[in-house]
N, C-alpha and C positions, 0 to 999 in steps of 0.2 A: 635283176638277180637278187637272190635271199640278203647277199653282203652286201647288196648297196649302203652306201653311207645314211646314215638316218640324219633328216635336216630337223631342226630342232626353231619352232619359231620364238621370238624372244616373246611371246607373251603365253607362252606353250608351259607350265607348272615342270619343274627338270621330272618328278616324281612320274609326270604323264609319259614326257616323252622318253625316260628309260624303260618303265613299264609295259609301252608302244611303240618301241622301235618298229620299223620293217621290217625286220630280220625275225623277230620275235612276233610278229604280228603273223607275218607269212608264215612262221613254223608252228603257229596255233590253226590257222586253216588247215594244214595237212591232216589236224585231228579233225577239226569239226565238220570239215567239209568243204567247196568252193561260196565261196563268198558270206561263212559264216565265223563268227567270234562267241557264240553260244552254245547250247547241245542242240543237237535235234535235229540241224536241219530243217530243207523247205517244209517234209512230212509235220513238224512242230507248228512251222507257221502256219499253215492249213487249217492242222487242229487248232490252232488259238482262234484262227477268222471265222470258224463254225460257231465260237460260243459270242459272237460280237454282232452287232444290227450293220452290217458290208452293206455296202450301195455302189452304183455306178459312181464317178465322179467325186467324189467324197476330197476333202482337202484334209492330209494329215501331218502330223506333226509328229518322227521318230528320234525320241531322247534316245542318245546313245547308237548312233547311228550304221556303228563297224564300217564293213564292207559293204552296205551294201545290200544284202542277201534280201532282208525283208523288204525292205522300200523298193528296190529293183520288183519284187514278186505282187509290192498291192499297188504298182502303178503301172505293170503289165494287166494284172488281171481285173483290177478294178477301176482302171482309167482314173487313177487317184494323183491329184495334187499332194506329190509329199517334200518335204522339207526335214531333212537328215540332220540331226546337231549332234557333233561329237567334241568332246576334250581334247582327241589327240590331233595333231596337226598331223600328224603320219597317216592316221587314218580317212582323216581328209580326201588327202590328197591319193590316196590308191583306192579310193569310192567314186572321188571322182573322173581319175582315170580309168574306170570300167564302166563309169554312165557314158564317156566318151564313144568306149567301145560297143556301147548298145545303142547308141543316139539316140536315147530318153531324153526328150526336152520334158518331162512333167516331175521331174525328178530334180532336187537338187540339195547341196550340200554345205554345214558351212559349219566351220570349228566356234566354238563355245561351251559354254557350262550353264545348265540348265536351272544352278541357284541363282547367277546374275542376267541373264540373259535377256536381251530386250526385246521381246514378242510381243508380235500382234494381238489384241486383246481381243478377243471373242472369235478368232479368225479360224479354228480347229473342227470340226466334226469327229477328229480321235484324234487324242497324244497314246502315241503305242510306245512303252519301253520295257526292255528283257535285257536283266540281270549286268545292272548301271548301276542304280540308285544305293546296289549295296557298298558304295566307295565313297558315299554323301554321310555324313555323321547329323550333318541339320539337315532329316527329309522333310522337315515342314517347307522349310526355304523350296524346296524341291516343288512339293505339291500346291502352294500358294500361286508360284509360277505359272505352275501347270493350269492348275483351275482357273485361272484367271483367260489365259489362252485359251482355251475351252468354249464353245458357242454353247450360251444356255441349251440344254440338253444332250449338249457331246458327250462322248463317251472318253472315258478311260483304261487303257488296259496296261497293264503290270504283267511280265513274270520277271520273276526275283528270287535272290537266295538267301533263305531265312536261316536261323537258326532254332533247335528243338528247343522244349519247356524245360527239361530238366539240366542237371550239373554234365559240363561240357567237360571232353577229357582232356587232358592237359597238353595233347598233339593236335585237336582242333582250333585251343587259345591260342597255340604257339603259331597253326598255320593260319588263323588268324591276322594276327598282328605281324607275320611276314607279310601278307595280300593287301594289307591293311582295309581289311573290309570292316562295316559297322552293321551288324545284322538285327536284325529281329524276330521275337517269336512271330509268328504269323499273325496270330490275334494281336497284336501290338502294333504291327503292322497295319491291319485292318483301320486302328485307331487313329493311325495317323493320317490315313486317310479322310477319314471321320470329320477330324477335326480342322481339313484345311474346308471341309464346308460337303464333300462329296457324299454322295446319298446314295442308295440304292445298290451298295457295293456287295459284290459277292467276293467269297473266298473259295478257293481248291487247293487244296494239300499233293501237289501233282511230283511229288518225289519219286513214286514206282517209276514216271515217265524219262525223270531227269537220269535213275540209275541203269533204264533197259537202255537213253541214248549215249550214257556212257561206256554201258557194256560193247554196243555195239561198233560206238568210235573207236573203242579199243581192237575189238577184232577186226575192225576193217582198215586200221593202222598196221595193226602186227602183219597182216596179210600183204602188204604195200611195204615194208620194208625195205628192200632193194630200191624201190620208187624215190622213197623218203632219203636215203642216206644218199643219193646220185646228187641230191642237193645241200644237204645238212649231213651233221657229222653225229658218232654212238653216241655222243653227250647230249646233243638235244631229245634223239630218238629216248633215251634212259630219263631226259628231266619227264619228257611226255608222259610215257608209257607210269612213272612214278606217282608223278600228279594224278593222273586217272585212277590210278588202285588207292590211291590216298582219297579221293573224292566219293569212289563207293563206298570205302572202309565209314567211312564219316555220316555217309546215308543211311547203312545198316546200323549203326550202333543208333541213329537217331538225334548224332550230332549237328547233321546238314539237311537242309529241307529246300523244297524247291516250290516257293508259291505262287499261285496263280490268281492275281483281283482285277476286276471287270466295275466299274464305278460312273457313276453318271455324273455331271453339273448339273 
């Protein structure tokens, strides 16, 4: 159930595991979808695996792992080796109570943080992460790791949430430093990519995407109301429905950006 108790492991940061409760976790799926913690949906992940060299069999590695949703999708469709790392221990553990449910053995999962994290070196064909790294203040730490796990010529892909170039308004700072996220412009981003050694990196400014699959979480939440509240109560349904109108408002003004880098070793 949504109120289960959240078990909190003692190496689990308190910040992750209030942030990631179960209760909290399972009332962000009811927005994003079944087995997602991002916008978009499978239709997202599709689109991202169009713009990437996919193979059969490929061995991958997803920072930021959620639920599930994409590593479940590129080791059905792509008979891919992936290995899931997430921060939360809650998340862990209800990702991998549904690889149970699927009996994926090529799938698997395991709580950690991708600044310290002790990986295989050269062992990856793709490290895939979407919209994680914005909660990492040192993303060199991040992409040093990364690259290094990385088999000369793997690939990298990123979606993430940036922030615009210009003076941010004073309700983006605020919700900011409530999420405690540490953003970047895009090009700055690019850069730090750059400079953990990565080549050949593209960028897309895929914001129109991020705000059509908010628009549409939103209508397809509001429509499901009666659904939603059989489990949760007006106050979650009002934090949700809030956050989302807060998130386009942020897109349109050009306060919030949603980017997309693709980067080789």
């Amino acid at each position: 159930s949504l109120h289960r108790q959240q078990s909190i492991t003692p190496t689990q940061p308190k910040q992750e595991a209030n942030r990631y409760s179960r209760r909290s976790i399972l009332r962000s799926e009811k927005m994003y979808g079944a087995g997602f913690q991002s916008p978009g949906g499978l239709n997202v992940v599709k689109s991202f695996c169009r713009r990437l060299c996919m193979r059969q069999g490929m061995k991958i590695l997803e920072v930021g792992s959620g639920l599930g949703g994409s590593a479940f999708y590129l080791a059905e469709t792509y008979g891919a080796e992936v290995l899931g790392l997430d921060a939360s221990a809650e998340m862990v553990a209800l990702s991998n109570e549904r690889k149970e449910e699927k009996g994926l053995s090529n799938v698997s999962f395991r709580q950690g943080d991708i600044q310290t994290s002790d990986l295989e070196t050269g062992a990856f064909d793709l490290v895939w992460t979407r919209d994680c790294i914005l909660y990492v203040s040192k993303k060199n730490l991040v992409w040093s790791n990364v690259y290094s796990a990385l088999k000369p010529g793997g690939q990298l892909f990123v979606a993430d949430f940036c922030r615009g170039r210009g003076p941010l308004s004073d309700e983006f700072e605020t919700y900011l430093k409530e999420c405690r996220y540490h953003l970047l412009t895009l090009d700055a981003y690019v850069r730090t990519l750059g400079a953990a050694g990565f080549r050949q990196i593209r960028m897309e400014d895929i914001t129109t995407t991020f705000v059509g699959a908010l628009r549409h979480e939103k209508e397809r939440f509001v429509d499901n109301r009666e659904t939603f509240l059989r489990e949760c109560d007006e106050n979650d349904y009002d934090y949700l429905i809030d956050r989302w109108d807060k998130k386009i408002r942020f897109c349109e003004r050009g306060d919030f950006k949603w980017g997309l880098f693709v980067a080789m070793r």
